[in-house]
C-alpha positions, 0 to 999 in steps of 0.5 A: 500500500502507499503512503498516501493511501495508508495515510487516507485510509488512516484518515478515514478512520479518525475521521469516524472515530475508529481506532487506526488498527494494522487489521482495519488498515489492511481489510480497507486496502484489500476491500479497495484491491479487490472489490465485490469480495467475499469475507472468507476471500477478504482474510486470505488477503489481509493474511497475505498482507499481515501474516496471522489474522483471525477470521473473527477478527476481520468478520468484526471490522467488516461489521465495523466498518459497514456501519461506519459507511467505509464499506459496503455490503452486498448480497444478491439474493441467493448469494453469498455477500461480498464487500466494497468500498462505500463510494458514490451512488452506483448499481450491480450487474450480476451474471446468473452463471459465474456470479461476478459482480460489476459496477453499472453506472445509476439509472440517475446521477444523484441519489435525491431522484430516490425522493420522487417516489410514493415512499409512503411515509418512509424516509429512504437513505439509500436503494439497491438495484441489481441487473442479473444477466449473463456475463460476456464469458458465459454468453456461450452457456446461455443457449 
């Protein structure tokens, strides 16, 4: 990791009141690395990274994080969850086959158009979209 990415993500930390750990550190540079990762694959990282980290304590800083808004869970449905920075307002694309995930710019580019709808007395923070398809690679398959 650089510096100035250690340093930002140093920052990050502070600025939400966390403690600046080696672990919360390395789980945001992996998370970064290598996005719409699950957890177990997200502490094979982090070992590679520090050496001996234990799953629980990663499973803790994922939880952490995530309520914090430095990371981002999601789970398709009948999918394990995966993780990625929290970032600005984007969708999912998800292939039924392999069940890679990749970004997909929003349907608008601000969140606010979230409050045109009848939301029936709820105030509404955030909405995820999820566009399942088939992938370029298992195109092929879906014949």
């Amino acid at each position: 990791m650089s510096i100035s990415q250690h340093e930002q993500h140093a920052q990050e930390l502070r600025n939400r009141d966390l403690q600046v750990t080696p672990q919360r550190l390395a789980l945001l540079a992996a998370v970064e690395a290598h996005p719409h990762t699950r957890a177990d694959e997200l502490v094979e990282h982090i070992r590679a990274n520090l050496g001996s980290v234990s799953r629980q304590a990663v499973y803790d800083a994922l939880k952490l994080l995530t309520e914090k808004h430095l990371i981002r869970r999601i789970q398709p449905a009948g999918r394990t969850a995966c993780y990625e920075r929290a970032q600005e307002h984007h969708h999912h694309l998800v292939c039924r086959y392999c069940d890679v995930i990749l970004d997909t710019e929003s349907i608008s580019e601000h969140p606010s158009s979230l409050h045109s709808i009848d939301a029936k007395g709820f105030v509404i923070e955030a909405a995820e979209i999820i566009y399942w398809g088939v992938c370029p690679d298992c195109q092929h398959l879906d014949t």
